[in-house]
N, C-alpha and C positions, 0 to 999 in steps of 0.2 A: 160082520155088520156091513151096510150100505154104506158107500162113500157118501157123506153128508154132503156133497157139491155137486149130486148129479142131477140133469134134467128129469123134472118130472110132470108128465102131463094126467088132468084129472078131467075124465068126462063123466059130467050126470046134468043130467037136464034140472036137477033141485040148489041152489044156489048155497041153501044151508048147509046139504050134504059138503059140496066143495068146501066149504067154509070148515067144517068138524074136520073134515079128512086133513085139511091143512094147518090146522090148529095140530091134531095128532103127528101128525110129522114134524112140528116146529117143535113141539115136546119131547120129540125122540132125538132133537139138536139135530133136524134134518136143515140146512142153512142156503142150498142151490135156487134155482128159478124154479117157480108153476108155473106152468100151461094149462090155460082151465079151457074145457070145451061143453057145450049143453045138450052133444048126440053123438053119435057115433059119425055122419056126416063132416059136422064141422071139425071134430078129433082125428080123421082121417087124415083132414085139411091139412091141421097145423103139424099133423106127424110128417106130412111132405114139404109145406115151407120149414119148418125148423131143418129138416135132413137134407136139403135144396139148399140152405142158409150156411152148412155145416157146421150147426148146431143142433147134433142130432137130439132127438128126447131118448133117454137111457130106461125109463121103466114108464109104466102105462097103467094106473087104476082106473077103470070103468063101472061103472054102474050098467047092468043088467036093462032094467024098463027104463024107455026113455023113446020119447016120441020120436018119429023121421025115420029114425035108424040106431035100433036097440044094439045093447053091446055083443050081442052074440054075434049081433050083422060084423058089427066094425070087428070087432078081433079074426072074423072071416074075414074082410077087407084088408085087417094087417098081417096076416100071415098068407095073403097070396102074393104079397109084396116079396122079391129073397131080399131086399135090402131090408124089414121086417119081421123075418122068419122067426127070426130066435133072440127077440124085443122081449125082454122080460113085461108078462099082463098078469095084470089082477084085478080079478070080477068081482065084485062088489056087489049082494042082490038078499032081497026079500025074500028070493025063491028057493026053497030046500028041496024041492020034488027030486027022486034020482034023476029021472030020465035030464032032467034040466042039466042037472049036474055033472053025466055023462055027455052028456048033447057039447057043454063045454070043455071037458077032458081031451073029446074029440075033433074040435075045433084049434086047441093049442094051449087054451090060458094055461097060466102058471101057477098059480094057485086060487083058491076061492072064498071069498068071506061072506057071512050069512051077517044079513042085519037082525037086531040091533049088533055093534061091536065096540069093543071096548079096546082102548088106548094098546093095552099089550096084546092084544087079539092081533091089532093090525099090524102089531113092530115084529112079532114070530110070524106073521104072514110075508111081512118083507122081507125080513131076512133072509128066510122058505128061497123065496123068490128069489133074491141076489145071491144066494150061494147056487143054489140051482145053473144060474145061466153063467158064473164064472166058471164053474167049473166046467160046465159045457164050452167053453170058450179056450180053457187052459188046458 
């Protein structure tokens, strides 16, 4: 399981999405700070000020569509970072096509959820995640 005290930033340009995504974390007794952003632009931002702050963000849920700068851009943007490289991400999207879903395979993200998603969809998507980059790390 995910340490319940980590930083977590959430971009999607839909206000309710952040809101559901944050509600499902607080049910899984996730207890740390959000970081919420509305594009992959301003998500970018706060993953430099919080790591600039050294209070880094520890994982990254994105939404896919999102005006300015869609999440495919920004997970491009946070993996040309090395202080970003291996940020645990997760893509959040409408979109099921392969090519989409390879397109982000090969960009970096960490794992991927198709909307609609349900409460235990996204805590085995986290956890996916969180064991994935400890182990990468240990």
């Amino acid at each position: 399981m995910f340490n319940p005290q980590i930083r977590i930033l959430i971009v999607d340009d839909q206000k309710s999405m952040r809101s559901l995504i944050k509600t499902h974390l607080r049910s899984m007794g996730y207890r740390g700070p959000i970081i919420e952003a509305v594009n992959g632009k301003e998500g970018f931002r706060n993953l430099r000020e919080q790591f600039d702050s050294l209070l880094p963000v520890d994982l990254v849920i994105s939404d896919w569509n999102m005006p300015d700068t869609p999440g495919i851009e920004f997970l491009r943007m946070v993996r040309a970072v090395p202080e970003f490289m291996n940020l645990p991400f997760l893509m959040i999207t409408a979109e099921a096509l392969p090519n989409q879903i390879l397109e982000a395979a090969q960009a970096g993200v960490s794992q991927y959820i198709l909307k609609p998603f349900t409460p235990a969809t996204i805590k085995e998507k986290l956890i996916a995640v969180w064991n994935k980059h400890n182990q990468a790390r240990g």
